[in-house]
C-alpha positions as CSV (number, residue, x, y, z in Angstrom):
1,X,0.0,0.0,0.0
2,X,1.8,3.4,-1.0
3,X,2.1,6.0,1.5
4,X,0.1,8.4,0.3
5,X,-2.9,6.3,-0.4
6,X,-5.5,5.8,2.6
7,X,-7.1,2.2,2.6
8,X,-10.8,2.5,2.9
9,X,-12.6,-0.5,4.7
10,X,-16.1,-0.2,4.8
11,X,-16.9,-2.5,8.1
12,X,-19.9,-4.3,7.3
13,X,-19.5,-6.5,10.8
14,X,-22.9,-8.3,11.7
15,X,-25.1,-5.9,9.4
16,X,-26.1,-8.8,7.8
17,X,-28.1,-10.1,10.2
18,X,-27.5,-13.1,9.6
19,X,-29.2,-12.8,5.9
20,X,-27.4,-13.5,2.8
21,X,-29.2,-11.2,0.8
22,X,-28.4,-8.2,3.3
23,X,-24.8,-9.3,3.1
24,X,-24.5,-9.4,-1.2
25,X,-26.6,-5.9,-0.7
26,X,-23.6,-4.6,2.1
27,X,-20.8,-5.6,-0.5
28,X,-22.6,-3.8,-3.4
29,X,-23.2,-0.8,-1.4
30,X,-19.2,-0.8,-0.5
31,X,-18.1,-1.5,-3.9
32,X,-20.6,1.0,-5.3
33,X,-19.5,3.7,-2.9
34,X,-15.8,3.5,-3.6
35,X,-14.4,1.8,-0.6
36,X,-11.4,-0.4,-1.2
37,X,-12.5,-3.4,1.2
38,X,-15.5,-4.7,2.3
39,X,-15.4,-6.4,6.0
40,X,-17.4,-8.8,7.8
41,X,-16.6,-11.0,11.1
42,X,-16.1,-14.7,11.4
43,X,-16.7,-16.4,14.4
44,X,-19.0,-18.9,16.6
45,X,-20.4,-18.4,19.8
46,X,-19.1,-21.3,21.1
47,X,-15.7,-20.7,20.5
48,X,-16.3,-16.8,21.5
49,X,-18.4,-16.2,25.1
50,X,-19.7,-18.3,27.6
51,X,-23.4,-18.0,28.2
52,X,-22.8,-15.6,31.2
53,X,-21.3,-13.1,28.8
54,X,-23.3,-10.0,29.2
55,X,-24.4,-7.6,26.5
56,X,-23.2,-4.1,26.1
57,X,-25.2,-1.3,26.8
58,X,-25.4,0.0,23.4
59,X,-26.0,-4.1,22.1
60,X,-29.0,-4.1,24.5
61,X,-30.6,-0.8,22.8
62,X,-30.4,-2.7,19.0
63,X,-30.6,-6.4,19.6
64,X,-33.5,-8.2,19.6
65,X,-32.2,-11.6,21.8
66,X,-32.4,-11.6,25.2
67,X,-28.6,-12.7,26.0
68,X,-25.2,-12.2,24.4
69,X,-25.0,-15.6,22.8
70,X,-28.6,-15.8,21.7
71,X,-27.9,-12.5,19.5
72,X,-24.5,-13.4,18.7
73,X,-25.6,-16.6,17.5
74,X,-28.1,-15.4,15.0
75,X,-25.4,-13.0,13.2
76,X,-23.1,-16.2,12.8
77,X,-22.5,-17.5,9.1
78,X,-21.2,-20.3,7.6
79,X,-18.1,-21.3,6.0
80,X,-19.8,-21.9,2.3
81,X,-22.0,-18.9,3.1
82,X,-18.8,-16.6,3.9
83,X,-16.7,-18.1,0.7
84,X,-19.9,-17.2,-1.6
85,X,-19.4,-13.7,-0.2
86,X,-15.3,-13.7,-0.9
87,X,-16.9,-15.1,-5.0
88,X,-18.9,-11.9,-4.5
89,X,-16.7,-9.3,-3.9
90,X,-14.4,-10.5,-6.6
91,X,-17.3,-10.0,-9.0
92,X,-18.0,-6.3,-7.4
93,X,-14.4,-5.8,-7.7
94,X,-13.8,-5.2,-3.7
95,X,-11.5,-6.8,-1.8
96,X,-13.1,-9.2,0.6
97,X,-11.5,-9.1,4.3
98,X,-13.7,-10.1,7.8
99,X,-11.8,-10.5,11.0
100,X,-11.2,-13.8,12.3
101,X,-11.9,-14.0,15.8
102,X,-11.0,-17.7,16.5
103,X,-7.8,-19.7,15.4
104,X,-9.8,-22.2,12.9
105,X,-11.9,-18.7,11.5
106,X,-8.4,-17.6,10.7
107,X,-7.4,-20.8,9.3
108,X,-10.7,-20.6,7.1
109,X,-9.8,-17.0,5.9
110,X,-6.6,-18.0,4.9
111,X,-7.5,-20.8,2.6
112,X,-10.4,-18.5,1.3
113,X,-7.3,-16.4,0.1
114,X,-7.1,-13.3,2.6
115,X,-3.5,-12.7,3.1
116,X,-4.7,-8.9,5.2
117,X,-5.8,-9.6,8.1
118,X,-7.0,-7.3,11.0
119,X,-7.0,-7.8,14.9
120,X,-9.7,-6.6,16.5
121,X,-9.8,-4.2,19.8
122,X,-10.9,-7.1,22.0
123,X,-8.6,-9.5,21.2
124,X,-5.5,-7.2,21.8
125,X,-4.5,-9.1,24.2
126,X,-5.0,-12.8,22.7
127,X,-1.6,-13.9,22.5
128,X,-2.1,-17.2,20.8
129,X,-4.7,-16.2,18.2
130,X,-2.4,-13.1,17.0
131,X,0.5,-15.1,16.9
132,X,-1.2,-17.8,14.8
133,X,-2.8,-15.2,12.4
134,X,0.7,-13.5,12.0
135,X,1.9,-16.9,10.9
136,X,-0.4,-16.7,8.1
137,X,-0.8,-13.2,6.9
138,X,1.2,-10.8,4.7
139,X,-0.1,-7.3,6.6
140,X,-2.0,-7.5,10.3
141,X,-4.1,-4.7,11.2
142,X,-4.5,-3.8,14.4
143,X,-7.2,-2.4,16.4
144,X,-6.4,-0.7,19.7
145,X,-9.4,0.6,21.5
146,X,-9.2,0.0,25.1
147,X,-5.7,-0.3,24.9
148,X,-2.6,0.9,27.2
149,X,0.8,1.4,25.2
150,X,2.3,-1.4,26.8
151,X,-0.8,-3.7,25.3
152,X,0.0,-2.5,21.7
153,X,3.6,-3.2,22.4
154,X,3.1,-6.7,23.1
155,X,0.4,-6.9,20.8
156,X,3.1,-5.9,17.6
157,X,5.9,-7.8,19.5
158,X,3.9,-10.9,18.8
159,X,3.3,-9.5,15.1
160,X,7.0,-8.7,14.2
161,X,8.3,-12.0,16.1
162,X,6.2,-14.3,13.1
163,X,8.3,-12.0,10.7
164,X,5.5,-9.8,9.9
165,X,7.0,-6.6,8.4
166,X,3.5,-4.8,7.1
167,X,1.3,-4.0,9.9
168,X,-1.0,-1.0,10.8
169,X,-1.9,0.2,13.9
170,X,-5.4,1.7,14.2
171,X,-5.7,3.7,16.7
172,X,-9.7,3.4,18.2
173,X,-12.2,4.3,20.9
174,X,-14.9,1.2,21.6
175,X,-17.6,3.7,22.9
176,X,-20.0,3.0,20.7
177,X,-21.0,5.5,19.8
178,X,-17.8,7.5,20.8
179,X,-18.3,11.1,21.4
180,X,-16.2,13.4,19.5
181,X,-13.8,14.5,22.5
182,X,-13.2,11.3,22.9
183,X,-11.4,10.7,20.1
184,X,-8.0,11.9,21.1
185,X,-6.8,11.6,17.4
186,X,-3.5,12.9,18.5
187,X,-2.2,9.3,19.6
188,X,-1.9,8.4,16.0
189,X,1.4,10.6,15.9
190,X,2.2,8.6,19.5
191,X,1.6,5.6,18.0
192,X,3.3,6.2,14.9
193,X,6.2,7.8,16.8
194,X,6.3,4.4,19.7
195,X,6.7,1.7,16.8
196,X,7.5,2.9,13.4
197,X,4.4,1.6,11.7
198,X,1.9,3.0,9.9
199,X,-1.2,4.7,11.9
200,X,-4.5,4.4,11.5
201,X,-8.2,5.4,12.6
202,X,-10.9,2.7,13.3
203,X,-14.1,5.3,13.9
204,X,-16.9,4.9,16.3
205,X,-18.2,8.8,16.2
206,X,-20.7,9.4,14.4
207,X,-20.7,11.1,10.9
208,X,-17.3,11.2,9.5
209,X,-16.1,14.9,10.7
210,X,-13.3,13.2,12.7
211,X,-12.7,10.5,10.2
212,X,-11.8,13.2,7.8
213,X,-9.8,14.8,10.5
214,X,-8.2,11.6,10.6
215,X,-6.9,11.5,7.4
216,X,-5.6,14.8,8.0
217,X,-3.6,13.9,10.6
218,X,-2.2,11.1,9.0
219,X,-4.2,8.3,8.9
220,X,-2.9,5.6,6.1
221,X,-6.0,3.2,6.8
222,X,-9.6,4.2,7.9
223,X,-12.3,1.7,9.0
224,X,-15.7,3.0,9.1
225,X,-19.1,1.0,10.1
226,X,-21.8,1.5,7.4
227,X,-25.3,-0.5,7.0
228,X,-28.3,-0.1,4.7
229,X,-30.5,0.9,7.5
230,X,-29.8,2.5,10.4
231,X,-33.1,1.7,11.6
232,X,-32.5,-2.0,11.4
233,X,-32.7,-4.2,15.0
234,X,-29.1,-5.2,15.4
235,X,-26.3,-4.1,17.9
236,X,-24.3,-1.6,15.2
237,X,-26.8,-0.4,12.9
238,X,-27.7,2.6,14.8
239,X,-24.0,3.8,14.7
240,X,-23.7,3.0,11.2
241,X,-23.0,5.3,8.3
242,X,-26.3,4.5,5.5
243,X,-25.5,3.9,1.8
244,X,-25.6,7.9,0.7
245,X,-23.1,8.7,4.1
246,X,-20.6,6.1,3.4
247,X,-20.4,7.1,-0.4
248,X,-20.3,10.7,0.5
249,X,-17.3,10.0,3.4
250,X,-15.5,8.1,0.7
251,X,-15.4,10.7,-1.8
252,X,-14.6,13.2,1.0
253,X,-11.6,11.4,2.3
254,X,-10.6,11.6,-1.5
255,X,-10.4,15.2,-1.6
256,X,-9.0,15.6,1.9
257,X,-6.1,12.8,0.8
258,X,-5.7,14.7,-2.4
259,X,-5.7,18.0,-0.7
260,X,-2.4,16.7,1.1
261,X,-0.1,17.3,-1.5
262,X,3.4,16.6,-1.7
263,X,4.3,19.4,1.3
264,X,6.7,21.7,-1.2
265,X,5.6,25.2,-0.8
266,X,5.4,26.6,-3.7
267,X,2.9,28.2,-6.7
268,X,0.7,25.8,-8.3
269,X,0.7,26.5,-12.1
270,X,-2.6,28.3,-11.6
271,X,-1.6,30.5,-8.6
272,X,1.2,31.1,-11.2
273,X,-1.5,32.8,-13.3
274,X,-3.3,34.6,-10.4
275,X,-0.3,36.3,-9.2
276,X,-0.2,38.5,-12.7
277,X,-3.3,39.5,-11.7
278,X,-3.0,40.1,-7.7
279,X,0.6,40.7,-7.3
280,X,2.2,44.4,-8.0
281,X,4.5,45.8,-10.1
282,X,7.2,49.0,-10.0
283,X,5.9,52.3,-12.2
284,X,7.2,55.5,-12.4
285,X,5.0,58.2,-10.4
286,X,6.1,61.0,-12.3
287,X,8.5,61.6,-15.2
288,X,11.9,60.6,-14.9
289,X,14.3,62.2,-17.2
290,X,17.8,60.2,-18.4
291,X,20.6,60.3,-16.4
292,X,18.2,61.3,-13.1
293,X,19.3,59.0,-10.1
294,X,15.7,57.1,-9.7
295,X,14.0,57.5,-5.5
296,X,11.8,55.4,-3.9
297,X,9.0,58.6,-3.8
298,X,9.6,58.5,-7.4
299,X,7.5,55.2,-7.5
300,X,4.4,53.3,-6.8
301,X,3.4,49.9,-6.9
302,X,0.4,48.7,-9.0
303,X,-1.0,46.1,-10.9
304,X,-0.9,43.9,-12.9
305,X,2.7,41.8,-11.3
306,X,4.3,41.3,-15.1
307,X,7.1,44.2,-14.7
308,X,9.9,44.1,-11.8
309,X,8.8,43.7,-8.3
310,X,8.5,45.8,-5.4
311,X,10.5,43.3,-3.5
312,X,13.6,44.7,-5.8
313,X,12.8,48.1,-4.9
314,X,16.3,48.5,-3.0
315,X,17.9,47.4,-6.3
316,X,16.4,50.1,-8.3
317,X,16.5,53.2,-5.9
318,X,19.9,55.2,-6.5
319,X,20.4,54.1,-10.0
320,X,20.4,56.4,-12.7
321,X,17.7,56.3,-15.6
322,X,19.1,54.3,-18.6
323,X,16.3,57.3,-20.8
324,X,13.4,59.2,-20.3
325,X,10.4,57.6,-18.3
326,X,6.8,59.2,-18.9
327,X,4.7,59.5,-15.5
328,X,2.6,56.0,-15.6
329,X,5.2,53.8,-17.2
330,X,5.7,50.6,-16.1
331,X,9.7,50.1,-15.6
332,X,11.7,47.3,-16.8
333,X,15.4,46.3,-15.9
334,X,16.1,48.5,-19.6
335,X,14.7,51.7,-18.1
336,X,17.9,51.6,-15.4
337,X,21.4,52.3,-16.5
C-alpha cells in the first residue's frame, strides 16, 4: 500500500443479520460507494463467550435476543455462506476481508485467500490467536481501543516475532458510539512515533467529521461501520453510516487525501497565473528624465505583477535612468542604466 494512499474499509460487521441477501446488498453498497474493502466477522459463539457473557449497553438498545449468545448466535455464518461472499466481492471488484476472531476462523480466511488480516480491539490481548494469524498473513491490522501502550507493544511484539513486516496500527475508541472529544486523534502521531508503523483510525463517532480529520492527521487506513439501514434491530446499525453517508465519506476522504499534496511550498501553475493579476508591479509616479538618479517617492506599486517587483525596490533606488520615463510607465530592468 503506498504512503500516500488511505485504505478505505467499509466494516460491514454483523449488518447482515445473519441474511445473505443483506450481506451481497452490504458488498454492493461498498463497492458501489468506492471503498477499497469490504469487512465482515467470522466467528462462533461457542468458541467466543460463555453463556454468562453480558451484552453491552449499546448491544442491549439494537438487539433483539435476550442474551449475548442468543444474539450473537443469529449474526453467525457459515463457511460456504462466507466463501460465496469472498466469490462476490471478486465479481464487485472489492477486496473481501472479515476478521477472524477464532484460530480455525483464521485458518478458514486463509485458505479463502485473505492474506490482510485485521485484529480486532478485543482481542489485543489474545496472544495465541495473534501469533497464529501473523503466521499466516502478509499485513496485520491492528485495532487498539481499550488499549494501554504497553498492550499495543506486546500486541506488535507478537506480530513482528512471526516476521511480519506490514502492519497498521489503528488507533480506536470502543464507545460505541464514541463522542467526538473522545477521540483523542492525537495518539496516531504517538503511535506512529512508539513503533515505526503506519497509523491508522478505526471510527466509532458518528458522521465522518473526525474520520476526515483523521486522514488529515495522517491516517494511512480508515475503517468505518456503514449499514443499509440505520433503523434495522441489530447491535451496530444505529451507529452505522447508511448507503448515501458512506459514499459521501468516501469521496470526501478523496479530496482531503488529495488535498495533502506533496508538502513543497510553492505556486501551483494556476496561482502562477493569479499572481499577474493580484501581485504588484514597479511604475514611475512622475517623469523621470535620463541620467536622473531614480528614489523610492519617485514610485508606486500597481498592478498587474508582469514588470519588476516591489520586493527589488532597494535594487532600483539610486540608479540612474538608462532614458526618459513618462509618468505611468511601467519600468523594466532596460529603463535603469
Amino acid at each position: 500500500m503506498a504512503q500516500s494512499d488511505v485504505f478505505i474499509i467499509a466494516e460491514a460487521g454483523v449488518n447482515h443479520n445473519g441474511d445473505m441477501d443483506l450481506a451481497r446488498r452490504l458488498i454492493d453498497v461498498a463497492a458501489e460507494a468506492g471503498a477499497d474493502a469490504v469487512k465482515f466477522q467470522t466467528f462462533t459463539s461457542a468458541s467466543l463467550m460463555s453463556d454468562a457473557a453480558p451484552m453491552a449497553e449499546y448491544q442491549k438498545a439494537g438487539a433483539e435476543a435476550d442474551s449475548a449468545v442468543e444474539m450473537i448466535r443469529a449474526l453467525e455464518l457459515g463457511h460456504d455462506q462466507f466463501a460465496e461472499l469472498a466469490r462476490h466481492c471478486e465479481q464487485r471488484g472489492i477486496l473481501f476481508l472479515s476478521t477472524a476472531f477464532d484460530i480455525d476462523s483464521a485458518r478458514f480466511l486463509h485458505g479463502l485467500g485473505m492474506r490482510r488480516f485485521k485484529i480486532p480491539s478485543g482481542e489485543i490481548t489474545n496472544a495465541p490467536l495473534i501469533r497464529r494469524i501473523a503466521r499466516m498473513a502478509d499485513q496485520v491490522i491492528v485495532s487498539t481501543g481499550m488499549a494501554t501502550l504497553a498492550d499495543v507493544e506486546a500486541a506488535v511484539g507478537w506480530i513482528e516475532a512471526e516476521g511480519v513486516e506490514d502492519i497498521v496500527i489503528l488507533h480506536c475508541v470502543s464507545n460505541y458510539p464514541a463522542p467526538p472529544e473522545a477521540a483523542n486523534l492525537r495518539a496516531m502521531d504517538t503511535l506512529r512515533a512508539a513503533f515505526g508503523h503506519p497509523v491508522g483510525w478505526s471510527d466509532h463517532t458518528l458522521g465522518d467529521a473526525v474520520t476526515l480529520a483523521a486522514v488529515a492527521r495522517g491516517a494511512t487506513v480508515i475503517e468505518k461501520h456503514f449499514t443499509l439501514d440505520t433503523a434495522l434491530p441489530g447491535p451496530d446499525h444505529a451507529m452505522s453510516l447508511n448507503p448515501d453517508e458512506l459514499r459521501a465519506m468516501v469521496a470526501r476522504i478523496r479530496d482531503v487525501e488529495a488535498s495533502l499534496g506533496s508538502g513543497r511550498k510553492a505556486p501551483t501553475e494556476a496561482e502562477r497565473e493569479t499572481a499577474v493579476v493580484a501581485r504588484r508591479s514597479l511604475f514611475a509616479r512622475v517623469a523621470i528624465a535620463a541620467g536622473q538618479t531614480v528614489t523610492e517617492e519617485e514610485l508606486i506599486a500597481l498592478r498587474p505583477g508582469d514588470g519588476l517587483s516591489p520586493a527589488r525596490l532597494d535594487d532600483i533606488v539610486g540608479r540612474p535612468a538608462a532614458r526618459d520615463i513618462a509618468a505611468g510607465a511601467k519600468l523594466g530592468w532596460n529603463d535603469l542604466a
